[in-house]
Backbone bond lengths (Angstrom), bond angles and torsions (degrees), N, CA, C in turn:
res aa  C-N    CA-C-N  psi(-1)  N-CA   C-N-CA  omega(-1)  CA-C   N-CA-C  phi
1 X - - - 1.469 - - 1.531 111.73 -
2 X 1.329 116.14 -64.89 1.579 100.98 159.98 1.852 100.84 -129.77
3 X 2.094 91.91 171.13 1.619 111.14 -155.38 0.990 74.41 -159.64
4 X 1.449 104.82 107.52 1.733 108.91 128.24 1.106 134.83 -109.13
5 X 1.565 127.39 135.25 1.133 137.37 -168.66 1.218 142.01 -113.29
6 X 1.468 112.38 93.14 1.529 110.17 175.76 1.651 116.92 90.94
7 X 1.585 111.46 9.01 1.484 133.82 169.85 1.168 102.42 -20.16
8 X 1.131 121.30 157.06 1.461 137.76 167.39 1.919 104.14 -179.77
9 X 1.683 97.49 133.73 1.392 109.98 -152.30 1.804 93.01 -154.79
10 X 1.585 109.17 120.87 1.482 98.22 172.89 1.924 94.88 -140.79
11 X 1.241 107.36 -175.60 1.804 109.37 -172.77 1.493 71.84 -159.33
12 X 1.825 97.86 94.77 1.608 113.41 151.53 1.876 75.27 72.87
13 X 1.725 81.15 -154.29 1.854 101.59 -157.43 1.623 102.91 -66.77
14 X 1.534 113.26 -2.37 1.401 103.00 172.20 1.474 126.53 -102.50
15 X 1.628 107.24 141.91 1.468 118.26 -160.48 1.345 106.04 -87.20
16 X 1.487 151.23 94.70 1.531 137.60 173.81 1.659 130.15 -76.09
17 X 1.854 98.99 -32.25 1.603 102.00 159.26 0.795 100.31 -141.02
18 X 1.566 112.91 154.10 1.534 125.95 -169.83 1.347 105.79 -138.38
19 X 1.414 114.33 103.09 1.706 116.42 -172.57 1.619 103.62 55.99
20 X 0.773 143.38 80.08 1.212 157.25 177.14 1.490 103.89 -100.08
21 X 1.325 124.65 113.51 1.482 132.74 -175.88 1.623 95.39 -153.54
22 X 1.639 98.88 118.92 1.244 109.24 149.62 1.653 118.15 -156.72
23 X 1.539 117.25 163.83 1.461 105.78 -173.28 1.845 107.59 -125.01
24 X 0.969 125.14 147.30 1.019 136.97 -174.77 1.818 129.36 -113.40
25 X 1.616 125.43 92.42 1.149 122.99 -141.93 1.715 94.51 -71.34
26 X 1.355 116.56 156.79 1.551 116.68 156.91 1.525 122.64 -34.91
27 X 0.970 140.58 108.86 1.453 128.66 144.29 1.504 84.17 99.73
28 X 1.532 134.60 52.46 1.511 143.26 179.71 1.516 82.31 -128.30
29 X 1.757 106.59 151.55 1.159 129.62 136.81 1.664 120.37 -91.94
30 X 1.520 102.41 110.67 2.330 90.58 -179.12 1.589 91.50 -104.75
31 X 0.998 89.81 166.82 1.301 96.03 -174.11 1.447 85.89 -125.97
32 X 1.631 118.55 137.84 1.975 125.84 165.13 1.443 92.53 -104.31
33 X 1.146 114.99 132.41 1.698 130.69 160.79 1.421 99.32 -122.23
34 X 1.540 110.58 159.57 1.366 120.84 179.22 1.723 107.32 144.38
35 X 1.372 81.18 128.98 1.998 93.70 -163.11 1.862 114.14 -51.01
36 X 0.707 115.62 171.42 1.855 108.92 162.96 0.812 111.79 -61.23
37 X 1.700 113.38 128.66 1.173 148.71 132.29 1.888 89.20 107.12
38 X 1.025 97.43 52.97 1.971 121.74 178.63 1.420 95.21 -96.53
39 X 1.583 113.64 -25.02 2.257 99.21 -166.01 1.775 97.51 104.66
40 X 1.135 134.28 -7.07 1.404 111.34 157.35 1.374 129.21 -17.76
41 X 1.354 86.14 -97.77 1.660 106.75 173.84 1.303 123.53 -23.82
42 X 1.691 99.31 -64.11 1.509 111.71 177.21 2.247 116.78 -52.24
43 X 1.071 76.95 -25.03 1.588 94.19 -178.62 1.273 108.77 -61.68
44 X 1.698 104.47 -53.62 1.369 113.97 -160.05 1.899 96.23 -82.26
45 X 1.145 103.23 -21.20 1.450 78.04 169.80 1.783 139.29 -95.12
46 X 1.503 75.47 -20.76 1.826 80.00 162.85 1.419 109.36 -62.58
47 X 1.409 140.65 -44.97 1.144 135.15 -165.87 1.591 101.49 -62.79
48 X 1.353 118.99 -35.70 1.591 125.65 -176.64 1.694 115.00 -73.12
49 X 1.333 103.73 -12.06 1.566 113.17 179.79 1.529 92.69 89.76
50 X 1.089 140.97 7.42 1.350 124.20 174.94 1.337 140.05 -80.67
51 X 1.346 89.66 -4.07 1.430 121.25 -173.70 1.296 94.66 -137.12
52 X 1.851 110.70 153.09 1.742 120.64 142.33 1.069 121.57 -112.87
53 X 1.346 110.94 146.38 1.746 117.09 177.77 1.223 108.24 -98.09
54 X 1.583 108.14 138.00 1.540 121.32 -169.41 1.454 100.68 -54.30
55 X 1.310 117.62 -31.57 1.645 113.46 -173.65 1.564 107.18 -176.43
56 X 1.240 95.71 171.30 1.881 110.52 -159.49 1.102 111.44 56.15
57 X 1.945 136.65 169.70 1.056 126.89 -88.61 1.806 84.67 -150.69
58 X 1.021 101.96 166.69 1.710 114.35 164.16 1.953 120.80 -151.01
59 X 1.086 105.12 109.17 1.539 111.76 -165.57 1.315 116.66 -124.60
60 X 1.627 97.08 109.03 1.449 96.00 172.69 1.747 132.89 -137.18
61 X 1.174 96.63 153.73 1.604 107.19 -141.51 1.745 116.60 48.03
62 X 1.068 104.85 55.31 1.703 120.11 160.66 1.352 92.58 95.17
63 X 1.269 144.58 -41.00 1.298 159.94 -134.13 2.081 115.21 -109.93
64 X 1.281 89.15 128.31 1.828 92.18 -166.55 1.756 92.41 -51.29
65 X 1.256 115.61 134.65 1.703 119.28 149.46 1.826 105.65 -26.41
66 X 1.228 99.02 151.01 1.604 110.68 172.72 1.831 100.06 173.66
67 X 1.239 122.13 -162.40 1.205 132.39 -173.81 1.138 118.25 -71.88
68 X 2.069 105.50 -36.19 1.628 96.16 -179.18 1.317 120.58 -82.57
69 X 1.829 111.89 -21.31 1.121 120.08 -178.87 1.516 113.36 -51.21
70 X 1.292 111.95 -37.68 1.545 112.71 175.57 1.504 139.94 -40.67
71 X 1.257 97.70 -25.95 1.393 115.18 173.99 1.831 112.31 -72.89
72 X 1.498 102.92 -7.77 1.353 109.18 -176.73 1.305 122.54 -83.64
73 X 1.604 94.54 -12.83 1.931 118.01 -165.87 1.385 98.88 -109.99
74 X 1.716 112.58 125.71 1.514 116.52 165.67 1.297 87.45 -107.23
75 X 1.490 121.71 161.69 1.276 136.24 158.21 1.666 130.94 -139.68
76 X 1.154 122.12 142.85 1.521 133.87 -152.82 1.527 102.34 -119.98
77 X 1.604 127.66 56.70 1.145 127.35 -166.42 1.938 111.72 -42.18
78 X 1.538 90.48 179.77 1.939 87.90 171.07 1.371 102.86 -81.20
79 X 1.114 129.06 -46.23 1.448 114.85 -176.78 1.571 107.85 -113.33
80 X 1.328 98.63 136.70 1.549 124.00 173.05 1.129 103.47 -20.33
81 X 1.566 133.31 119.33 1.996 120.53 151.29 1.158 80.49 -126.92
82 X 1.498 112.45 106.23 1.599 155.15 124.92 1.005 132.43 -93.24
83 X 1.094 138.81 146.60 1.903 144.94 164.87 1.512 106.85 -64.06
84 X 0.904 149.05 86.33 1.590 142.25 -176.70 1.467 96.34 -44.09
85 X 1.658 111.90 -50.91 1.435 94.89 -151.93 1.625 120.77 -90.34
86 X 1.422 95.94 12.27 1.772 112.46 -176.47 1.543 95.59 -107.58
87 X 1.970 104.62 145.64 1.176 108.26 175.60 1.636 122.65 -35.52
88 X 1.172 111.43 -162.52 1.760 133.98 160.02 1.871 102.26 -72.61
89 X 1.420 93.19 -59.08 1.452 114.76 175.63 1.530 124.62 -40.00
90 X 1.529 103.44 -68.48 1.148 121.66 143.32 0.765 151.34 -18.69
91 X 1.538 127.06 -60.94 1.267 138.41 149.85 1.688 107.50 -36.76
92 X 1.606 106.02 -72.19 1.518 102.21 -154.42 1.635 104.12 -80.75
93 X 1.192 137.41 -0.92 1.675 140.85 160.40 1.920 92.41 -59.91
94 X 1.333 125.57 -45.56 1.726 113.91 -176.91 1.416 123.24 -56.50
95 X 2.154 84.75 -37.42 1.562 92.80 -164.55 1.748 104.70 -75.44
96 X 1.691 122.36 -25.34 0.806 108.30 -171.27 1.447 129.38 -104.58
97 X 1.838 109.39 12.47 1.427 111.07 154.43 1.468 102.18 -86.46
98 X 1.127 130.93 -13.39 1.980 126.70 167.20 1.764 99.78 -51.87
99 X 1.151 114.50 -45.82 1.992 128.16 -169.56 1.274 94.29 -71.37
100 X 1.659 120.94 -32.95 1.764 106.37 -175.84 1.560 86.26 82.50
101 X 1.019 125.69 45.37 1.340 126.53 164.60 2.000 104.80 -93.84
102 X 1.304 115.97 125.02 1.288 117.88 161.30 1.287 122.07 -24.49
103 X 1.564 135.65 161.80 1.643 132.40 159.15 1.404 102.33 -71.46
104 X 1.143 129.65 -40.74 1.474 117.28 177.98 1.466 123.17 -74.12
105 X 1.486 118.09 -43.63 1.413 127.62 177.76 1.357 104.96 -46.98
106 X 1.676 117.31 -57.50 1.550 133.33 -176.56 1.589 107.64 -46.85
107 X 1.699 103.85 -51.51 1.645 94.93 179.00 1.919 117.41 -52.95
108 X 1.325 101.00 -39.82 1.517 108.48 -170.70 1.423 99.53 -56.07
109 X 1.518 104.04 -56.60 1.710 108.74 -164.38 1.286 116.25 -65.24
110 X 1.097 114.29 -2.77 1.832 128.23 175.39 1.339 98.54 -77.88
111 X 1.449 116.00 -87.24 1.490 133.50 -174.20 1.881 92.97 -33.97
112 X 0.699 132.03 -69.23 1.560 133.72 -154.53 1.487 92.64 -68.41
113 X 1.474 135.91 -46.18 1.381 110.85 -168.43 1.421 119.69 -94.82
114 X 1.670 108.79 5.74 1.330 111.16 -164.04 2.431 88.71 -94.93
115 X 1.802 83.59 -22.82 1.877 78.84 -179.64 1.122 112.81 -68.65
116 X 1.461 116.49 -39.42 1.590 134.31 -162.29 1.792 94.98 -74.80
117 X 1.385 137.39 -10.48 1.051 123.32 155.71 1.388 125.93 -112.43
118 X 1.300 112.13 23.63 1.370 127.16 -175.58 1.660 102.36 45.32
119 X 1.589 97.79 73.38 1.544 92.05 175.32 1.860 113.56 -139.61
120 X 1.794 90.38 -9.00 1.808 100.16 174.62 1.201 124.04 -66.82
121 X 1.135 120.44 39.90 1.802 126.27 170.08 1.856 94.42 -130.90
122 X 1.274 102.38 -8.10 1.843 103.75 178.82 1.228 99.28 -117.25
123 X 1.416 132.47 26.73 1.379 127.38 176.53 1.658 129.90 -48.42
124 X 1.375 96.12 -42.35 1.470 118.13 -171.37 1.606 98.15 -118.79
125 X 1.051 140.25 41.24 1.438 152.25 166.61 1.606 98.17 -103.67
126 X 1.521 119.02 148.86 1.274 116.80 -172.99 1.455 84.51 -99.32
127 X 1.753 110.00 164.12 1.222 131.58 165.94 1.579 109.85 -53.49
128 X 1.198 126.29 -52.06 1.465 106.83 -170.11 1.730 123.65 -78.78
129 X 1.630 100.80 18.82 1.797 116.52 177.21 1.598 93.86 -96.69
130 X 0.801 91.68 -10.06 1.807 100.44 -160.94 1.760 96.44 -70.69
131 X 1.577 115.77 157.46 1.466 124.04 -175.38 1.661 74.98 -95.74
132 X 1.525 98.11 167.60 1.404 118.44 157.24 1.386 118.90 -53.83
133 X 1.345 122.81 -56.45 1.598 129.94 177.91 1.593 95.85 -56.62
134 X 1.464 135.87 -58.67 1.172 119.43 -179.95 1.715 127.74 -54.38
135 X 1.563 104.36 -36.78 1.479 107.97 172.75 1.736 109.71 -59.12
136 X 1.267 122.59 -28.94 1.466 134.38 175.03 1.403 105.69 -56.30
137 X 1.087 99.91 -70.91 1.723 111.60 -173.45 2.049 98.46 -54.75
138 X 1.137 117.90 -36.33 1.711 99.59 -174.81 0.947 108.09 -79.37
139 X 1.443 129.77 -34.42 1.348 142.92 144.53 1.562 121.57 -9.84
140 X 1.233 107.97 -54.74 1.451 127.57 158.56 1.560 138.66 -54.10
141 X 1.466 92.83 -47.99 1.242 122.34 173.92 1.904 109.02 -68.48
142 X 1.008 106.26 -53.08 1.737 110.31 170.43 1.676 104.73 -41.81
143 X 1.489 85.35 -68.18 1.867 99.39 -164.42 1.628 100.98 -32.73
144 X 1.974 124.23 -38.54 1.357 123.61 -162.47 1.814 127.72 -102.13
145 X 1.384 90.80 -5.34 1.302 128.24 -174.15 1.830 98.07 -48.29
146 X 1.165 124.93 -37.99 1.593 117.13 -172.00 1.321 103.51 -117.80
147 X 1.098 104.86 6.55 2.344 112.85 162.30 1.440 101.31 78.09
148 X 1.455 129.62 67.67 1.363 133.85 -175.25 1.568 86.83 -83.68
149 X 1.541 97.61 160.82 1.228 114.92 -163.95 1.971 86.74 -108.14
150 X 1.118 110.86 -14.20 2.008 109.16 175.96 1.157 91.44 -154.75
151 X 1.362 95.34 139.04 1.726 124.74 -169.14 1.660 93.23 -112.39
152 X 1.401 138.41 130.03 1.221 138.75 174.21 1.687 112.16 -112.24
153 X 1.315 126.19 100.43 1.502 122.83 -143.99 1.912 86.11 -119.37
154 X 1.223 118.23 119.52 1.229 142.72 -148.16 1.566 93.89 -104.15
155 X 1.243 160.97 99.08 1.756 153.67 160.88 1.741 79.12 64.31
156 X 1.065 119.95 81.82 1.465 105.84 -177.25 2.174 110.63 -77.51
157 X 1.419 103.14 -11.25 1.322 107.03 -163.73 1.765 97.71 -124.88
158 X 1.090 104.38 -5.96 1.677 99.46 -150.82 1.944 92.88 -66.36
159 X 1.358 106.68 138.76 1.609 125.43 -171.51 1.197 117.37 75.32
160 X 1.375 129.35 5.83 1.667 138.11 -177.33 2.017 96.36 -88.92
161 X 1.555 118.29 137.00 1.257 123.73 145.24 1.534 107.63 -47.06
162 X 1.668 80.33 157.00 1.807 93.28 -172.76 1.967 90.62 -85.32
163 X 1.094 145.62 59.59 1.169 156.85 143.15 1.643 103.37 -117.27
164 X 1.024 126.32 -64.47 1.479 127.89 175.54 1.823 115.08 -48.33
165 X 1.479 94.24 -32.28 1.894 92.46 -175.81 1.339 91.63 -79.29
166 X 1.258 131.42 -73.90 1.339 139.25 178.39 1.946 100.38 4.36
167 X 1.575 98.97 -84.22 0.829 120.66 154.09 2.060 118.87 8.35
168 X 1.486 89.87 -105.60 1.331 108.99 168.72 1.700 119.94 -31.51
169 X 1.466 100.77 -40.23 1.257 120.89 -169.53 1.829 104.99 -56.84
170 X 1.415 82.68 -51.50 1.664 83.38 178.33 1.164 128.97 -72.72
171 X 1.732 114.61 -14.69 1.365 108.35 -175.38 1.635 101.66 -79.48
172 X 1.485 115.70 -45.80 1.256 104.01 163.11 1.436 139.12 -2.04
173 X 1.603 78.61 -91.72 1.958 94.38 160.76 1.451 129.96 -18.07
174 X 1.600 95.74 -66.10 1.486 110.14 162.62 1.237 124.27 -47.63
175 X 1.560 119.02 -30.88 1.423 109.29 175.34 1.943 123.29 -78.12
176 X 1.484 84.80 -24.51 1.806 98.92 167.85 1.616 106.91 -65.21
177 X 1.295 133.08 -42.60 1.131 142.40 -165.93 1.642 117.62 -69.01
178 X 1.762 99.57 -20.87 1.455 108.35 175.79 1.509 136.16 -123.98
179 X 1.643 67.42 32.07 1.919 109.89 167.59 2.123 94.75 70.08
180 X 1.017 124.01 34.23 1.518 129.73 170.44 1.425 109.70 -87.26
181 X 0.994 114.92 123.73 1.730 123.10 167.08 1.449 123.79 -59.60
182 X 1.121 139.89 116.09 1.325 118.96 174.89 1.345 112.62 -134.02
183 X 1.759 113.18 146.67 1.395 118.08 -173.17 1.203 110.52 -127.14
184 X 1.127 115.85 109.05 2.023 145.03 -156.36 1.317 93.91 -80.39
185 X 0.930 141.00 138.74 1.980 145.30 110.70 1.344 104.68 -93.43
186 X 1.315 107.22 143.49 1.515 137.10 -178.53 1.300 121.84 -168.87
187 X 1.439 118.53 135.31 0.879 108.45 165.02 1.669 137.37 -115.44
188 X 1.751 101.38 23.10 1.358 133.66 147.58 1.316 133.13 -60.53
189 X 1.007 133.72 91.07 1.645 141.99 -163.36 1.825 110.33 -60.39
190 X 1.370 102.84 -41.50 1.164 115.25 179.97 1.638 108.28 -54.24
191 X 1.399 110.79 -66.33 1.276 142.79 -175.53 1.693 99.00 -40.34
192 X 1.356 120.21 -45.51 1.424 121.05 -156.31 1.501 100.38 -91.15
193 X 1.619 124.55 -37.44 1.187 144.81 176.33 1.918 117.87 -60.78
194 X 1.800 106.15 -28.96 1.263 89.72 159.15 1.099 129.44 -80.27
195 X 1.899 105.52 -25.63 1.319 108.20 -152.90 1.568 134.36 -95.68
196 X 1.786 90.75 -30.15 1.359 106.92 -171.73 1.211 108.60 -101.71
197 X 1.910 113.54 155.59 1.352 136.34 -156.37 1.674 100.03 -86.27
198 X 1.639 120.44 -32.70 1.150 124.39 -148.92 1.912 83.84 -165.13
199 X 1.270 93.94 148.22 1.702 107.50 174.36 1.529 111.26 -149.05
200 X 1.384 103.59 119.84 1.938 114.29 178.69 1.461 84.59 -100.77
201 X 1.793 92.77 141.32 1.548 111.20 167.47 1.459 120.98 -120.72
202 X 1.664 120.44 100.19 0.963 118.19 -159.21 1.395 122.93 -97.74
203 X 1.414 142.31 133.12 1.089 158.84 -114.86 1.955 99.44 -167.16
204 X 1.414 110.51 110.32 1.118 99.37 150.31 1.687 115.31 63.84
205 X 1.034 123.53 22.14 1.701 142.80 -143.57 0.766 123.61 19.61
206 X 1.499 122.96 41.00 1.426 130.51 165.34 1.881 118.92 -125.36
207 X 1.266 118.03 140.64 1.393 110.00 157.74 1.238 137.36 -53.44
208 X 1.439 136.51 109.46 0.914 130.75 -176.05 1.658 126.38 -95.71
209 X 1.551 104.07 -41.99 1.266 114.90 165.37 1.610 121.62 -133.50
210 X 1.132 129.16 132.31 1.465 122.98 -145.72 1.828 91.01 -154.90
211 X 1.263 121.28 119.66 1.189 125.77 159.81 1.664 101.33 179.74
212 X 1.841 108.62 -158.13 1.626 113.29 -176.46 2.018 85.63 -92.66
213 X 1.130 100.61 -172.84 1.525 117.37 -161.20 1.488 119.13 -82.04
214 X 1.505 105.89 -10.04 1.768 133.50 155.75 0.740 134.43 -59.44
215 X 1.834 105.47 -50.80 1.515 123.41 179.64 1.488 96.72 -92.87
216 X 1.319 144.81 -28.25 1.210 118.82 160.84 1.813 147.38 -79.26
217 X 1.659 89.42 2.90 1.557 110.21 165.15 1.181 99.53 -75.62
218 X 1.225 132.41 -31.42 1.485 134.24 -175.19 1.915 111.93 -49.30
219 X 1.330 87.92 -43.14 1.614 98.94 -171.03 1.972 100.38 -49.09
220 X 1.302 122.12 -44.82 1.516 131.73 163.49 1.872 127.41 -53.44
221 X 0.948 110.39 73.73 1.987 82.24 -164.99 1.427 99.96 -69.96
222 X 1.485 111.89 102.49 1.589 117.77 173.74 1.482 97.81 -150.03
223 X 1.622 119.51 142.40 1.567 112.93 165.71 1.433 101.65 -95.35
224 X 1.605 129.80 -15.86 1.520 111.31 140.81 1.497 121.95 -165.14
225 X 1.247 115.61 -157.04 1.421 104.31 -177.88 1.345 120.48 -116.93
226 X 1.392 137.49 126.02 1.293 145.43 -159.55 1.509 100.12 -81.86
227 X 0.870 157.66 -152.10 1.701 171.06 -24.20 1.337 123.05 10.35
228 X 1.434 123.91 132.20 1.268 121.67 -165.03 1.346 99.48 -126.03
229 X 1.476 150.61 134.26 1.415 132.61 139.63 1.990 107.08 -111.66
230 X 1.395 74.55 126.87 1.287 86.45 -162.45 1.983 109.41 -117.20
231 X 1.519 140.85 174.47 1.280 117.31 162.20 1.497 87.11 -104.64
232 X 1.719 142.73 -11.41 1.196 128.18 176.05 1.398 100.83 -101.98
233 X 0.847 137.19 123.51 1.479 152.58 174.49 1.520 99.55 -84.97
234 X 1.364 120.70 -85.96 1.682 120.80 179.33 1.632 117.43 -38.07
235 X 0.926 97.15 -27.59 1.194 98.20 -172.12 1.659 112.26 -65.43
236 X 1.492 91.45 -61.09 1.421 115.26 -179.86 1.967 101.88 -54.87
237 X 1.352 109.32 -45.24 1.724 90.51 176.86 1.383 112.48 -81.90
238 X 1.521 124.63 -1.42 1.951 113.20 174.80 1.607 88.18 -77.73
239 X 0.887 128.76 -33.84 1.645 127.42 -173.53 1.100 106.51 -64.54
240 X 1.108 118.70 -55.64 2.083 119.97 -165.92 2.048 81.89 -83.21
241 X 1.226 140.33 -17.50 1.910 111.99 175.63 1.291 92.75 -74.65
242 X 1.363 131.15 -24.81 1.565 140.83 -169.50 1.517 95.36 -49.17
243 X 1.335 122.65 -64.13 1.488 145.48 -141.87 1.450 86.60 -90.55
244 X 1.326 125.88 -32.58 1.665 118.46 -157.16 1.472 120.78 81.61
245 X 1.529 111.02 26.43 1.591 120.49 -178.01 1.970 79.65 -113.28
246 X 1.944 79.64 130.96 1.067 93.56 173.87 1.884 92.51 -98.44
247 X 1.856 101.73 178.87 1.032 126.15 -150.58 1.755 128.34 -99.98
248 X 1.054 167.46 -178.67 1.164 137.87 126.33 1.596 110.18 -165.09
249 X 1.186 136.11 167.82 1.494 134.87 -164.87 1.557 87.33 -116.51
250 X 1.290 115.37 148.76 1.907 112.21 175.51 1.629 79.57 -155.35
251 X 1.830 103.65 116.02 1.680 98.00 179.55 1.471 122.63 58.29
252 X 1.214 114.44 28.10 1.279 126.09 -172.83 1.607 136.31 52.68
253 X 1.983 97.43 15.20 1.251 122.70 163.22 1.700 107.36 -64.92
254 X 1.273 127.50 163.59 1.322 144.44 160.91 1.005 110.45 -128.69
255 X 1.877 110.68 104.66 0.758 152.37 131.40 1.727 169.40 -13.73
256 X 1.433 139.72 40.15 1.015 122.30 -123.08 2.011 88.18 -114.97
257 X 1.525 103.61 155.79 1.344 144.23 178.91 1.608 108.45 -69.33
258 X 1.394 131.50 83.68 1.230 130.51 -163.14 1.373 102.29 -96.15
259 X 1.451 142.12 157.65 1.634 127.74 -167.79 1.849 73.91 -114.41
260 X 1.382 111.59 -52.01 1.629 112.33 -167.48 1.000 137.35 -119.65
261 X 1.204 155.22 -174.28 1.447 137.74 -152.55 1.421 121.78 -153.66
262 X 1.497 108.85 55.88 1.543 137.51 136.08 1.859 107.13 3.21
263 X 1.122 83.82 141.44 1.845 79.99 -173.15 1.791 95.24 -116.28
264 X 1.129 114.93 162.44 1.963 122.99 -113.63 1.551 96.23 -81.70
265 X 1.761 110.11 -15.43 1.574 103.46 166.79 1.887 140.56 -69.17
266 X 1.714 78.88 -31.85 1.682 122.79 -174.88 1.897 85.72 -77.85
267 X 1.078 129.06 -49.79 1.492 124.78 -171.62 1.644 102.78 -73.27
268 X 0.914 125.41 -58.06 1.667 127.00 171.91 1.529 118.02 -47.85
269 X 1.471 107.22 -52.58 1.431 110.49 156.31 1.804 134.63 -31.79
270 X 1.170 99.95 -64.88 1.457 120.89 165.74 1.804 121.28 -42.70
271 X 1.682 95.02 -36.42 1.704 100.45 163.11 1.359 119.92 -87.40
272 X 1.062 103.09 16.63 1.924 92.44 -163.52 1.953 122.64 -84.03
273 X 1.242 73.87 134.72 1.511 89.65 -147.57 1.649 120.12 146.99
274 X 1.092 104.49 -45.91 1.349 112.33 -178.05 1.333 119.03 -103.86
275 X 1.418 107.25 127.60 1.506 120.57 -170.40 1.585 108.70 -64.38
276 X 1.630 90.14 108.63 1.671 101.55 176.60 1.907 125.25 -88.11
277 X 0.998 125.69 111.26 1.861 97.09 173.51 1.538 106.81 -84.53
278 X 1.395 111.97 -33.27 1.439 107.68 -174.86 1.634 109.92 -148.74
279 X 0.960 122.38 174.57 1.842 120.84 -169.79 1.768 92.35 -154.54
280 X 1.336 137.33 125.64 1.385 151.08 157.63 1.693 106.10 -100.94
281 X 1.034 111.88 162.67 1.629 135.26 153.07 1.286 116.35 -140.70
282 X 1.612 103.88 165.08 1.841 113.12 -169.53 1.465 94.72 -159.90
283 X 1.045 93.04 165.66 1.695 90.57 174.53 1.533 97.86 -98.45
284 X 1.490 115.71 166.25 1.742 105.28 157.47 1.571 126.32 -50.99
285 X 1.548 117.06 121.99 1.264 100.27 -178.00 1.729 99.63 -113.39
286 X 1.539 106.32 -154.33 1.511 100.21 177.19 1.053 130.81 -92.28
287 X 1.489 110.78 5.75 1.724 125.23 174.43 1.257 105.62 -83.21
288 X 1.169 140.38 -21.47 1.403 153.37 177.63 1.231 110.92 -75.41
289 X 1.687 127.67 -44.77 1.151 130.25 -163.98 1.452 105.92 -91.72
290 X 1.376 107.13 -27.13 1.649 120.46 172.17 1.753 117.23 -68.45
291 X 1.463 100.07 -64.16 1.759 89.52 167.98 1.422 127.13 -76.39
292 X 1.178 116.20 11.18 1.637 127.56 143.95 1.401 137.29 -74.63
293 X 1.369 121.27 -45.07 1.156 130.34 141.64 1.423 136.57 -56.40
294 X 1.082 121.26 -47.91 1.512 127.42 157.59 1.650 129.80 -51.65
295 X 1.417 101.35 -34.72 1.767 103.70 -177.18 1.379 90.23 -117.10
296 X 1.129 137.91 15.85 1.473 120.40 147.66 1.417 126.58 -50.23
């Protein structure tokens, strides 16, 4: 559904993507991760036409980007651009004579996206009565209002209660379910780990690690991750170079690289010697594989 190829994007002597290639299957959730000032943004706006890239390509639904392609892209910016003081209704009747949507088509496409976000009992409620989780969800509802074939959902949750993400979470879903493409930024691990099919981790405007959440535990060779709180710290890591578990701080925890998975006496054992207060395990998740790749 969309491909971009071989991007490259700088402002003056600075470089933001560099060969930037990635592809995006029909009816996939990807998820883009990548710290500030990685080329997100800049990404997301070349794909929107808002931007140009000095060079290489952007293609969607088989077809080079251009004006009509646009109609193919909904988008769910980070911050709300709504009318506070115009209905739900309101709002999306503006957005959808902007689409060149008919007076009748527009009425339909209202009613249907305001249900599909459980929002047609707030039809005629102005935006600024609205909860945050509800401004999200109309938010949503705009982005789908002219039937984009890829929805580009920007911090889609970031400042929402975990009732409001929940929420969001599902409409998502729903958008995978009706064969819609969608391309996530987040910078919630959790969030990206339920949702998405495939996750690129971008670095420096380039991909660095790009697969489903299997093949990117791979990037770690650990079957999981220990936590140690310890009052000897050194101690505890000459012990784990002992073992061949490498090391790492996460939140200023210490950390160690387990290949196998010893059951919790056999793991305590292995430290002995070293003054323990407490011992955790985790499996590898994607916060691990992310601040590994990135501060490499």
């Amino acid at each position: 559904m969309l491909t971009l190829d071989h991007l490259c994007k700088s402002y003056g002597s600075k470089s933001v993507l560099q060969n930037l290639s990635l592809a995006l299957e029909p009816g996939e959730i990807y998820g883009l991760l990548g710290p500030n000032g990685a080329g997100k943004t800049t990404t997301i706006n070349i794909i929107c036409g808002l931007l140009k890239a000095d060079s290489g390509s952007v293609y969607l639904g088989g077809q080079p980007a251009n004006d009509r392609t646009k109609r193919q892209v909904g988008i769910v910016p980070q911050s709300n651009l709504l009318y506070t003081s115009l209905s739900c209704r309101d709002n999306l009747a503006f957005l959808g004579r902007l689409y060149g949507l008919s007076r009748q088509a527009c009425r339909q496409r209202i009613e249907v996206c305001l249900e599909a976000v459980n929002l047609l009992d707030k039809r005629d409620m102005p935006v600024e009565r609205l909860s945050g989780g509800m401004q999200r969800r109309l938010s949503l509802a705009a982005a789908m209002l002219h039937k984009p074939q890829l929805v580009i959902l920007d911090e889609p949750t970031t400042g929402l209660d975990i009732e409001a993400r929940q929420d969001v979470w599902q409409l998502i879903r729903q958008l995978r379910e009706m064969g819609v493409t969608v391309l996530l930024t987040s910078h919630l691990f959790d969030e990206v780990e339920r949702l998405c099919q495939r996750i690129g981790i971008l670095k420096q405007g380039t991909i660095v690690a790009e697969g489903d959440l299997e093949t990117l535990r791979q990037q770690i060779p650990a079957h999981e991750i220990v936590t140690l709180d310890t009052p000897a710290p050194e101690s505890a890591i000459h012990r784990g170079q002992e073992l061949g578990y490498a090391h790492r701080y996460y939140g200023g925890e210490l950390a160690f690289w387990v290949p196998d998975q010893p059951d919790l006496k056999e793991l305590i054992a292995r430290f002995d010697g070293v003054p323990l207060d407490s011992i955790a395990r985790q499996p590898v998740k994607l916060e691990h594989v992310y601040l590994e790749v990135t501060r490499a």
